[in-house]
ROSE-722687 format. One line per 3 residues: number of its first residue (from 1); their letters; for each residue x, y, z of N, C-alpha, C. Coordinates in Angstrom, 3 decimals, always signed. Example, Ala and Ser with C-alpha at 12.3 -4.5 7.8 and 13.67 -1.06 7.14 Angstrom:
! residues 2
1> AS> +13.190/-5.690/+7.800/+12.300/-4.500/+7.800/+13.200/-3.300/+7.800 | +12.850/-2.250/+7.080/+13.670/-1.060/+7.140/+12.900/+0.030/+7.870
! end
This chain:
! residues 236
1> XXX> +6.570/+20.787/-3.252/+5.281/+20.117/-3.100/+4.436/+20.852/-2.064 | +3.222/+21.014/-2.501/+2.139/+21.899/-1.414/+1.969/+20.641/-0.523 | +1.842/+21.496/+1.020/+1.141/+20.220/+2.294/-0.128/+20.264/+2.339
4> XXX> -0.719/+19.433/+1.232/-1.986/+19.106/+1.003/-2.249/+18.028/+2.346 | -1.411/+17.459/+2.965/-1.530/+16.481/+3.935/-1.201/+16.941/+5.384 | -0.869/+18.607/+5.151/-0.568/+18.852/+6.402/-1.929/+18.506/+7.925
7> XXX> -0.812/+18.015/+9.308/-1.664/+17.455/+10.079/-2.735/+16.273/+9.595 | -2.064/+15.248/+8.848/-2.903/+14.050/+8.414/-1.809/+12.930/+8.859 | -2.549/+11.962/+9.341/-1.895/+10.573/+10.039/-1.865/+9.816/+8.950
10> XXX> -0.561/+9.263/+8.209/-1.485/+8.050/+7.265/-0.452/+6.904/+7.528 | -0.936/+5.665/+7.094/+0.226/+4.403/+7.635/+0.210/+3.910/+5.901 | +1.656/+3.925/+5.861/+2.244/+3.066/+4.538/+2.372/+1.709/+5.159
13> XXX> +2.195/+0.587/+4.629/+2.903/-0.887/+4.589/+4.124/-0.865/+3.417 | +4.768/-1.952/+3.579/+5.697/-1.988/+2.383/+6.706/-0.601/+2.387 | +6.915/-0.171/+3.581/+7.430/+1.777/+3.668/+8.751/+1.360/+3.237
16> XXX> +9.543/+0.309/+3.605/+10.845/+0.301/+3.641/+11.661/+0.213/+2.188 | +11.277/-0.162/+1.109/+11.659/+0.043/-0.700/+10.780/+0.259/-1.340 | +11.124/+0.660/-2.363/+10.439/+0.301/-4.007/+9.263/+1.669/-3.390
19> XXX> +8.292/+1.465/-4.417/+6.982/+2.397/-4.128/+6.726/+2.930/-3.015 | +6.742/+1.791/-2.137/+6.043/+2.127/-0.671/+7.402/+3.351/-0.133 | +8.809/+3.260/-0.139/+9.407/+3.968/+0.534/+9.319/+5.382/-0.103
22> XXX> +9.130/+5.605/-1.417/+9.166/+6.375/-2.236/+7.739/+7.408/-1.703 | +6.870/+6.395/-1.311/+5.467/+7.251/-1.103/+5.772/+7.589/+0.215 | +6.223/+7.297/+1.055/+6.236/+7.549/+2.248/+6.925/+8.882/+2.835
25> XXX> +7.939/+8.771/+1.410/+9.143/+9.969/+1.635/+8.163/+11.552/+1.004 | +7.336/+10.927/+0.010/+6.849/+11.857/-0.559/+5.394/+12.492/+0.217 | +4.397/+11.606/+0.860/+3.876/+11.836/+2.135/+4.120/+13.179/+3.261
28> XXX> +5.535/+12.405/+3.204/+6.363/+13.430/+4.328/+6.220/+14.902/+3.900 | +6.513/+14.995/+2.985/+7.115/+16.104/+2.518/+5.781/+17.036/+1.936 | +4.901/+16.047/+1.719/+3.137/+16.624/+1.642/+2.796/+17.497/+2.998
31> XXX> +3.368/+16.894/+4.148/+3.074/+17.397/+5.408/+2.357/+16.214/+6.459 | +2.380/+14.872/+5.654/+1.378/+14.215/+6.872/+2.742/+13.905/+7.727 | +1.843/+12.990/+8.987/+2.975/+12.231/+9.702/+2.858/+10.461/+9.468
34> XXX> +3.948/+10.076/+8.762/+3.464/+8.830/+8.521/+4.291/+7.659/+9.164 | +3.024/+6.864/+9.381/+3.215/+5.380/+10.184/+3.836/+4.073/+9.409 | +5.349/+4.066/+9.431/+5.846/+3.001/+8.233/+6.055/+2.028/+8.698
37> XXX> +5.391/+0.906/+8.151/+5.545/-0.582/+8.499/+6.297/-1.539/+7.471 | +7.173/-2.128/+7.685/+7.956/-3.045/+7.294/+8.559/-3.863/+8.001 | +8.987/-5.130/+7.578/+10.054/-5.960/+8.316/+11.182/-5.637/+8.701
40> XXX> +12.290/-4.387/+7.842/+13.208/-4.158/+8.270/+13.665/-2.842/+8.768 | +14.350/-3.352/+10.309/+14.696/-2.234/+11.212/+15.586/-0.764/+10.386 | +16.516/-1.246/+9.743/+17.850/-0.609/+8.997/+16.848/+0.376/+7.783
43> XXX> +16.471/-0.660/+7.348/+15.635/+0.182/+5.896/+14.859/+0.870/+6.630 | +14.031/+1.157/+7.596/+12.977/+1.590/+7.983/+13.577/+3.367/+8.598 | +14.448/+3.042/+9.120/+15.336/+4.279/+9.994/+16.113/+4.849/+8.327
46> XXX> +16.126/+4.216/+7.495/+17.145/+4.957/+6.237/+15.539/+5.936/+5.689 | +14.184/+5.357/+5.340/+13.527/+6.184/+4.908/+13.002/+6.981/+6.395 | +12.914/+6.923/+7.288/+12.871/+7.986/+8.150/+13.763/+9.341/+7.825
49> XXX> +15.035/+8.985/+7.536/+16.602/+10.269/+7.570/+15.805/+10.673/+6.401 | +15.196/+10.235/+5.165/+14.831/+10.917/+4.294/+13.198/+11.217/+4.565 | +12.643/+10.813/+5.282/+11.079/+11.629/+5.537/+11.672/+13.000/+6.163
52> XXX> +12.508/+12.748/+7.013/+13.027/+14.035/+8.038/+13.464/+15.384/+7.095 | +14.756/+14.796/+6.281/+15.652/+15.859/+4.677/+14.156/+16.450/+4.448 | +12.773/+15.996/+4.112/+11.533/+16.415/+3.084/+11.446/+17.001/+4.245
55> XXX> +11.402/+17.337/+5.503/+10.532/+17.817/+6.429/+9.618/+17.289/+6.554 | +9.561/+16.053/+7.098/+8.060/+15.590/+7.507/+8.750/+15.118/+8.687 | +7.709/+14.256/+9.462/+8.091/+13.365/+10.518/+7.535/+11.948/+10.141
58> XXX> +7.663/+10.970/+10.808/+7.639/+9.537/+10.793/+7.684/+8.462/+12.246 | +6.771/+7.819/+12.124/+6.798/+6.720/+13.498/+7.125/+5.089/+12.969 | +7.947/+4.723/+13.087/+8.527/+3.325/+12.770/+8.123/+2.380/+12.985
61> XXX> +7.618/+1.373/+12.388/+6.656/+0.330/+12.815/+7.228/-1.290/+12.087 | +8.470/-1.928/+13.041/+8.606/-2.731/+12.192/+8.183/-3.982/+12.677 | +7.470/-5.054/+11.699/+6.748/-5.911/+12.558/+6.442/-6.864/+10.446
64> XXX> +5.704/-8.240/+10.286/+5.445/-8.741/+9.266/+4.379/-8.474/+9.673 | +3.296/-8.259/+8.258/+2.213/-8.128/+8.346/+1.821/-9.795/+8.129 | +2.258/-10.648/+8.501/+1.744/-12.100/+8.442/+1.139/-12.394/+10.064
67> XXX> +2.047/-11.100/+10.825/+1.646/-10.577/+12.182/+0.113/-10.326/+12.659 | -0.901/-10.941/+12.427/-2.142/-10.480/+12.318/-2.382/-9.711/+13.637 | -2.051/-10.265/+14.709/-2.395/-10.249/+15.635/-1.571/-8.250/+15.831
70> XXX> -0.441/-8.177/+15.569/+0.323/-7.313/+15.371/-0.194/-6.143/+14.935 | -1.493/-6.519/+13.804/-1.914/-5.664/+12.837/-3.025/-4.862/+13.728 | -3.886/-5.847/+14.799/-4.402/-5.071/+15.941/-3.882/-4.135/+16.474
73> XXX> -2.580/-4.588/+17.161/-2.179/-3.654/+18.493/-1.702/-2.369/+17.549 | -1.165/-2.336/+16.178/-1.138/-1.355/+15.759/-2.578/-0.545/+15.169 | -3.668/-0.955/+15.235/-5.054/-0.224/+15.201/-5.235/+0.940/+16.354
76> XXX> -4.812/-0.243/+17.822/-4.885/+0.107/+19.005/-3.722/+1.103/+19.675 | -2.367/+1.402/+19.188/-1.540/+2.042/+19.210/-2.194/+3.496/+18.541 | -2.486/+3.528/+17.129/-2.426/+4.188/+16.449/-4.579/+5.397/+16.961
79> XXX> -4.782/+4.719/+17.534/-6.673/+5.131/+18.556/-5.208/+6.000/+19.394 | -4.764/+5.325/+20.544/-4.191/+5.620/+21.765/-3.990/+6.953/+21.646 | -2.395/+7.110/+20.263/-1.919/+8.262/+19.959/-2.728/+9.724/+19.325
82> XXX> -3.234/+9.212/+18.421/-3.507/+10.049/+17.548/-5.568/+9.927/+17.431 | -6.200/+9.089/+17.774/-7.681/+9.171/+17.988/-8.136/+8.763/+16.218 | -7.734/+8.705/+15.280/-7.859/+8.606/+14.164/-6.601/+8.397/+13.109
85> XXX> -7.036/+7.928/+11.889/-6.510/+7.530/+10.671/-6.777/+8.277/+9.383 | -5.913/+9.159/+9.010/-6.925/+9.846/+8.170/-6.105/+9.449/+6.443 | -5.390/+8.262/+6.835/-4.891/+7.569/+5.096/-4.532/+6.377/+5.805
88> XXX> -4.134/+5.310/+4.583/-3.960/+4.098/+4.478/-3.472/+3.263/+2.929 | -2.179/+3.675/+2.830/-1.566/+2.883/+1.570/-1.213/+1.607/+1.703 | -2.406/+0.531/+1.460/-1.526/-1.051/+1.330/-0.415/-1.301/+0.256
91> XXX> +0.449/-0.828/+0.412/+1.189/-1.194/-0.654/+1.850/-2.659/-0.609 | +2.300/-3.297/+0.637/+2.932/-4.266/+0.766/+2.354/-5.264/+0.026 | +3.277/-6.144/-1.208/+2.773/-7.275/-1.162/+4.231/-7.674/-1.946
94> XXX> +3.828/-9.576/-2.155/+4.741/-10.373/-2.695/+4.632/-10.774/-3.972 | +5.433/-11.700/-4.782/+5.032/-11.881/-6.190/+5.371/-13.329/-5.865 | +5.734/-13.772/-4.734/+5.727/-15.229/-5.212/+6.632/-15.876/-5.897
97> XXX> +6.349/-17.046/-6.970/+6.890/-17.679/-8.162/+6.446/-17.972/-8.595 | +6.855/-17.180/-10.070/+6.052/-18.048/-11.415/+6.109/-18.674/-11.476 | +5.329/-19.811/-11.758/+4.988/-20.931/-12.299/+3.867/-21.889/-12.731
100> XXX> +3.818/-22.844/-13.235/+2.427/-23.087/-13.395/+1.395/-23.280/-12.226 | +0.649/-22.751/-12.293/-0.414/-23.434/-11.170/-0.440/-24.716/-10.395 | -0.266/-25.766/-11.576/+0.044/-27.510/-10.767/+1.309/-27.562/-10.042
103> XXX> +2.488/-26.535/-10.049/+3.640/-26.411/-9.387/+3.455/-25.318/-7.957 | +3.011/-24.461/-8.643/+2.858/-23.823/-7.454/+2.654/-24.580/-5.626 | +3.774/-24.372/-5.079/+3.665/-25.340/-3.653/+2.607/-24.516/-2.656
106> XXX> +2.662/-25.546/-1.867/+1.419/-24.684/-1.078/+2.094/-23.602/+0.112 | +3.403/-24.060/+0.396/+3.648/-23.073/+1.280/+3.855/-21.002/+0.645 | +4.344/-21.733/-0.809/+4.316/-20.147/-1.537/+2.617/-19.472/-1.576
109> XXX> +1.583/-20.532/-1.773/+0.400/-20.145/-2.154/-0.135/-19.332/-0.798 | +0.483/-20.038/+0.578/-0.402/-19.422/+1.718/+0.780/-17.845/+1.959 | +1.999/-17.923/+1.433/+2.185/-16.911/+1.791/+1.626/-15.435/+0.868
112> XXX> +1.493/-16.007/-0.496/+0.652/-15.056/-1.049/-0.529/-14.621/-0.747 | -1.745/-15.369/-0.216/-2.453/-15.185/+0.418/-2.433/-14.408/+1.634 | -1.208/-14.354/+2.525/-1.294/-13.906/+4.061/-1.055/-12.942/+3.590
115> XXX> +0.117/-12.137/+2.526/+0.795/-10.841/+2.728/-0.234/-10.119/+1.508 | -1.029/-10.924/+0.378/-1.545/-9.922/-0.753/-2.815/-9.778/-0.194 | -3.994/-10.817/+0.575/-5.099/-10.560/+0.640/-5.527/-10.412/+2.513
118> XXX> -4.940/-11.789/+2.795/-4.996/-11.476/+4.356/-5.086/-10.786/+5.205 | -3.809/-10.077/+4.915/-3.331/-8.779/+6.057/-3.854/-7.398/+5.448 | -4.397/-7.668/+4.226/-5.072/-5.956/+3.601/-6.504/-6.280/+4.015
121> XXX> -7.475/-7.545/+4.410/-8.285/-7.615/+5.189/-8.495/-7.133/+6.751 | -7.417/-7.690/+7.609/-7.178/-7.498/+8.984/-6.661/-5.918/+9.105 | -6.085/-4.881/+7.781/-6.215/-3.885/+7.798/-7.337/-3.303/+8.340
124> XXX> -8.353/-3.521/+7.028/-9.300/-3.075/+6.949/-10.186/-2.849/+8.059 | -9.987/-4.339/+8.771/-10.928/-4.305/+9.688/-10.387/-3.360/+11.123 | -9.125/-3.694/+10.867/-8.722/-2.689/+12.351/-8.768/-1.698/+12.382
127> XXX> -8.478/-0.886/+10.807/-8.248/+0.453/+10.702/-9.565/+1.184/+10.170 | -10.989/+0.276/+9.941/-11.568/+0.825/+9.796/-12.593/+2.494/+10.631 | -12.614/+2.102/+12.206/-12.919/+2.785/+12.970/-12.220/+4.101/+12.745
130> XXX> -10.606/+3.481/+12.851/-10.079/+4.840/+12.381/-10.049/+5.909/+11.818 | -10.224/+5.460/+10.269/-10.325/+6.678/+9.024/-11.698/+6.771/+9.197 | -12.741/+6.096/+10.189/-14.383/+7.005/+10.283/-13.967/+8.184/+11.396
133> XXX> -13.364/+7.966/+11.926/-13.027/+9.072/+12.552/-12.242/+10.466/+12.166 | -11.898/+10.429/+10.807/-11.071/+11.698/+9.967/-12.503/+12.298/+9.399 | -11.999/+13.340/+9.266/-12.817/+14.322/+8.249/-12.669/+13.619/+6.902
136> XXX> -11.629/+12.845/+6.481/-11.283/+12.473/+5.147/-10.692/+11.738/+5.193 | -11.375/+10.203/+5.403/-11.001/+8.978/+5.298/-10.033/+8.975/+3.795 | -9.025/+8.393/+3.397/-8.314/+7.934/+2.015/-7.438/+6.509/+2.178
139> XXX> -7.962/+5.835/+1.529/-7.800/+4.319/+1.441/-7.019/+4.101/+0.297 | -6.053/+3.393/+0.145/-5.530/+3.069/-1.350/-5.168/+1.705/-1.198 | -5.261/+0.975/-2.113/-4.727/-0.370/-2.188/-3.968/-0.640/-3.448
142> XXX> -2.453/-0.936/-3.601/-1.983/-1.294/-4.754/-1.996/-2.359/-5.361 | -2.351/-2.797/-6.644/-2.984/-3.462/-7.224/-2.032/-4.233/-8.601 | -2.458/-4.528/-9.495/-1.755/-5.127/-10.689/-2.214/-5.343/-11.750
145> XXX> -1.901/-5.093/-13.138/-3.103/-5.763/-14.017/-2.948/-6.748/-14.082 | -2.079/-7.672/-13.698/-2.134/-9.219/-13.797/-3.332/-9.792/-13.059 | -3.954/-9.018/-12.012/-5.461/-9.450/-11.540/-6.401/-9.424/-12.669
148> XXX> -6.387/-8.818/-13.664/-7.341/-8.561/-14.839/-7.024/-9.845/-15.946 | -5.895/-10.102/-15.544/-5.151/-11.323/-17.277/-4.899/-12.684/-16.876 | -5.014/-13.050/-17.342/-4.717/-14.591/-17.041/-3.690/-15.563/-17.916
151> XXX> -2.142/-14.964/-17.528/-1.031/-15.142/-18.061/-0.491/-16.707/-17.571 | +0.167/-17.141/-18.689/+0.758/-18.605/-18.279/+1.564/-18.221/-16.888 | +1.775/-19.046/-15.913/+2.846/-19.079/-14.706/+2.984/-17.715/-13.947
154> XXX> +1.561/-16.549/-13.753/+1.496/-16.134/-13.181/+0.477/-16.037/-12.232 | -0.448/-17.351/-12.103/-1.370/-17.858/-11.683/-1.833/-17.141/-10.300 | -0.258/-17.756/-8.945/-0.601/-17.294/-7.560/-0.511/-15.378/-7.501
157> XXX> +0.292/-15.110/-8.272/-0.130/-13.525/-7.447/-1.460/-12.914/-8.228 | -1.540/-13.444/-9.950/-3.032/-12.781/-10.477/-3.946/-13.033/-9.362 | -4.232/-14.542/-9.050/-5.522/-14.026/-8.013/-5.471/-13.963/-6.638
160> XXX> -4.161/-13.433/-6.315/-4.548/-12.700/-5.095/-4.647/-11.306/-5.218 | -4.200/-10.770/-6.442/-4.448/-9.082/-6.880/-6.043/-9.186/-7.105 | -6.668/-10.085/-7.651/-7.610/-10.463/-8.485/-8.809/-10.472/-6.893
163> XXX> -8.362/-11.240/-5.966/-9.446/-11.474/-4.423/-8.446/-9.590/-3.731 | -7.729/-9.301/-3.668/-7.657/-8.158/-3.579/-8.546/-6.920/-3.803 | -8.574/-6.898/-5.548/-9.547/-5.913/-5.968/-11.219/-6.350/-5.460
166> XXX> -11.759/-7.056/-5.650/-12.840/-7.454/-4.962/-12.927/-7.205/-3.564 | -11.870/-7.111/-2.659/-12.279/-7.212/-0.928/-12.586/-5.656/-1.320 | -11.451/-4.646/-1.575/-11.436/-3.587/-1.790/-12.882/-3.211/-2.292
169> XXX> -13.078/-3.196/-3.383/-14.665/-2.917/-4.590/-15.161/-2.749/-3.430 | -15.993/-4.211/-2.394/-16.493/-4.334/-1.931/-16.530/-3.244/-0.415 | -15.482/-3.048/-0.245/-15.192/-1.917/+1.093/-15.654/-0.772/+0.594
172> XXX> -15.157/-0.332/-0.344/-15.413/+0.687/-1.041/-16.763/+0.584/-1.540 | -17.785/-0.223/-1.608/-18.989/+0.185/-1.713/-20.106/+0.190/-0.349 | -19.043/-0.404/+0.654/-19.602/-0.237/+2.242/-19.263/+0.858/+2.878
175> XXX> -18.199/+1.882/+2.213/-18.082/+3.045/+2.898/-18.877/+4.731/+2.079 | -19.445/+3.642/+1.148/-20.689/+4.991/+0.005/-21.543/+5.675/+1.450 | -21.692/+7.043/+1.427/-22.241/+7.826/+2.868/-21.968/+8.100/+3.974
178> XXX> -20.332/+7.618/+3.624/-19.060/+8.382/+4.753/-18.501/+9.096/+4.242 | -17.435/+9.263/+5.368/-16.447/+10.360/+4.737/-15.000/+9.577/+4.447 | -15.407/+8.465/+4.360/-13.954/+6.986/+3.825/-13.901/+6.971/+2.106
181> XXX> -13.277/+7.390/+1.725/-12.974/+7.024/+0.278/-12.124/+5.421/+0.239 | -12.164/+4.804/-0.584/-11.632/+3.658/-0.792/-11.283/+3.840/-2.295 | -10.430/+3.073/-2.819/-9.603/+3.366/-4.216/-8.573/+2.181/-4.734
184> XXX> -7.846/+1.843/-5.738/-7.071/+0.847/-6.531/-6.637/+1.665/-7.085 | -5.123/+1.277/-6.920/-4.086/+1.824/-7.769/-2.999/+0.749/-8.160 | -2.864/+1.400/-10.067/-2.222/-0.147/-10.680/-1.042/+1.074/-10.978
187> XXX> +0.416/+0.638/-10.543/+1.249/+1.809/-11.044/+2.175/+1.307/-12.127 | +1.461/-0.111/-12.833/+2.117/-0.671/-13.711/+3.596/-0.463/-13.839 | +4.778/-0.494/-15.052/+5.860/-0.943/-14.762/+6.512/+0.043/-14.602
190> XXX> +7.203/-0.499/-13.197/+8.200/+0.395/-12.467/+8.998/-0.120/-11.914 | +10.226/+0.799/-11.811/+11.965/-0.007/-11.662/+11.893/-0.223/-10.079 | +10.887/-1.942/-10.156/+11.271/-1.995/-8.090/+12.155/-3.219/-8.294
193> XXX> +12.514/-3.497/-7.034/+13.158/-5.173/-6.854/+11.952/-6.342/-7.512 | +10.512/-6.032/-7.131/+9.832/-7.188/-7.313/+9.601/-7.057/-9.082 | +9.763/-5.395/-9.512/+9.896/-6.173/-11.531/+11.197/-6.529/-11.861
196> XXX> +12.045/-6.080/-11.060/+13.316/-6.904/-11.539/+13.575/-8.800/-11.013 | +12.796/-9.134/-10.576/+12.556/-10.790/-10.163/+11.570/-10.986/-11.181 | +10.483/-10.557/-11.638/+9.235/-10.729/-12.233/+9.727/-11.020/-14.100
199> XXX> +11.110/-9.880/-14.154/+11.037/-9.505/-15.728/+12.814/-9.564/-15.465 | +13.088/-10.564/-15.646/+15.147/-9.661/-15.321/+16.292/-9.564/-16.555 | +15.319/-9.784/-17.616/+16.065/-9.482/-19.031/+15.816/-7.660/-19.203
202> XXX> +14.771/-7.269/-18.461/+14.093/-6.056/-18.912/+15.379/-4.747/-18.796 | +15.175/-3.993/-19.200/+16.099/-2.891/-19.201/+15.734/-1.479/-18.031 | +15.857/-1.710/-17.105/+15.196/-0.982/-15.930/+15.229/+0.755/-16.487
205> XXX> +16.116/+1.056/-17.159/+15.914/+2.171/-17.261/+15.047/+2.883/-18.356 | +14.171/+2.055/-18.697/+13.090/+1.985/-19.603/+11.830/+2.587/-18.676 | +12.017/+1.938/-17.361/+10.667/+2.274/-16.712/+10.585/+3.704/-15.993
208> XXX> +9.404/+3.798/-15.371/+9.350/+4.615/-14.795/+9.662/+4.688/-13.720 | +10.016/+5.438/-12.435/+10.517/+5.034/-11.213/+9.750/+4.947/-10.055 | +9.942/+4.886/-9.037/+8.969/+5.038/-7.413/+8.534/+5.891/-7.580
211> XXX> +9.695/+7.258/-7.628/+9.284/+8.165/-7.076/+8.609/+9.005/-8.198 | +8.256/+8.568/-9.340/+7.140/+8.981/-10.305/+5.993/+8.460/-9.787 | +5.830/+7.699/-9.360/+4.846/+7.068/-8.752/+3.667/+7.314/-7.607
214> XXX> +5.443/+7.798/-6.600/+4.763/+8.421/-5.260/+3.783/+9.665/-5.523 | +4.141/+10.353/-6.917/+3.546/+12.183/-6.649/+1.585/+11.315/-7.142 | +1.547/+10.933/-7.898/+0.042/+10.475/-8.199/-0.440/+9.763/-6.575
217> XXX> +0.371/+9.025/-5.728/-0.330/+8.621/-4.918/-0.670/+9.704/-3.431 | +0.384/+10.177/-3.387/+0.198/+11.742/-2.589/-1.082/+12.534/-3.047 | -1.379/+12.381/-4.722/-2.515/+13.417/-4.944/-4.079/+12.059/-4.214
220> XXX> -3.589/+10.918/-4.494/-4.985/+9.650/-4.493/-5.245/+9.835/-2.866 | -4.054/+10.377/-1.893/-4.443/+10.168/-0.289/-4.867/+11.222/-0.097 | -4.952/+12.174/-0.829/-5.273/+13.821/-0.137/-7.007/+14.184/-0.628
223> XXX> -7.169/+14.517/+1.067/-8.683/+15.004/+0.959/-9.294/+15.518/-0.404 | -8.738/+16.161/-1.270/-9.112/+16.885/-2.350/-9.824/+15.634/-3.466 | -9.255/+14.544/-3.237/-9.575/+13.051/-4.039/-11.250/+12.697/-3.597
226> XXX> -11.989/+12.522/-4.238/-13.729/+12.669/-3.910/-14.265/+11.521/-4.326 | -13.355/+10.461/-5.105/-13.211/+9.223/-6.120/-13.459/+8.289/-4.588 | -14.535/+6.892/-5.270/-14.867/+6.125/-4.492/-14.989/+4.629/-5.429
229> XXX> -14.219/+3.657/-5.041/-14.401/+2.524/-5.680/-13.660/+2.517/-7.228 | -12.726/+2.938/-7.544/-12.305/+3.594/-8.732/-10.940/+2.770/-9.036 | -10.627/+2.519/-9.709/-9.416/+2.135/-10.073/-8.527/+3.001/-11.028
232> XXX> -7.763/+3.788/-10.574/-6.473/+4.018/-11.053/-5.427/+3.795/-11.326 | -4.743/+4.151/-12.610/-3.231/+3.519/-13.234/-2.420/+4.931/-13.456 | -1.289/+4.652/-13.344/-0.029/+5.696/-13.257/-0.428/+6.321/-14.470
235> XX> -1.111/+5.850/-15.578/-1.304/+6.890/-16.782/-2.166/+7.348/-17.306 | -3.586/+7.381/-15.902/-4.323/+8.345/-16.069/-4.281/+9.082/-15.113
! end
């Protein structure tokens, strides 16, 4: 892989499985140095040993992004060190439980809310200063087509993908005459833990994997990407 990212700061959420660890590893190995946030200590140090194997480096950041307050001091950590942000993969989010809408409890509803739309807000806002400060702001937010459909008993995560793509749109048309790209990416079906809860009759080795995944999002964070407000899927 060329270091299209060489000397670029970028922070994954969700770093520790599935997509997010996959991008993070693949990041590495682009040349950036990346900032991985997750809940867990163990997983977090396992994709480090493999950012390191790619030759990259990595700064460990484990904390919930339900952490708002958290989501600051890492704005303010990340000014201290490095003066700028020059990527930003939200990948983290939850799926909840299917079910019908009139079931859906409220404590599942606010946590979909805190981890799919919440904390990719309080991103935004902290890390915005940041990526104005890169030569080449790159924003990505992962997304779903279930924000587009309106499937029986998948009610709570469609519209928080659904108030997702909108905060995003909307960022992404407040950063038109910078140097911030903003972007959506749907990497439709892929062999993580959350499609194996989502689909668990499915035959995993049907899909495609993370780390098919990660090489399109390595090309979506790298300066060379000129795309603003755009939504992308793994199969274009």
């Amino acid at each position: 892989m060329t270091k299209s990212l060489e000397n670029k700061t970028v922070l994954v959420t969700g770093a520790s499985k599935g997509i997010g660890r996959a991008a993070a590893i693949a990041l590495g190995a682009a040349g950036a140095h990346v900032v991985c946030v997750a809940r867990t200590v163990g997983a977090l140090e396992e994709v480090d040993d493999e950012i390191r194997k790619a030759g990259g480096s990595a700064t460990l950041v484990p904390f919930s992004l339900k952490d708002v307050a958290g989501i600051d001091r890492l704005g303010a950590a990340i000014f201290e060190r490095w003066g700028r942000l020059d990527g930003l993969l939200a990948n983290a989010g939850v799926l909840g439980v299917l079910t019908p809408v009139t079931h859906l409890e409220p404590k599942v509803f606010a946590q979909l809310m805190d981890i799919n739309v919440t904390a990719n807000w309080r991103l935004i806002r902290s890390m915005d200063l940041l990526l104005r400060q890169s030569e080449a702001g790159r924003v990505l937010f992962v997304t779903s087509g279930a924000a587009r459909k309106h499937t029986p008993f998948w009610g709570g995560y469609a519209m928080t993908k659904a108030a997702l793509e909108s905060l995003a749109l909307t960022y992404a048309a407040e950063c038109e005459g910078t140097n911030v790209r903003v972007n959506l990416f749907n990497p439709g079906a892929t062999r993580t833990a959350m499609r194996r809860k989502a689909m668990p009759g499915e035959d995993p080795a049907t899909l495609k994997t993370p780390e098919d995944v990660a090489r399109r999002l390595v090309e979506l964070l790298s300066p060379a990407n000129m795309a603003n407000g755009a939504l992308f899927d793994s199969s274009s």
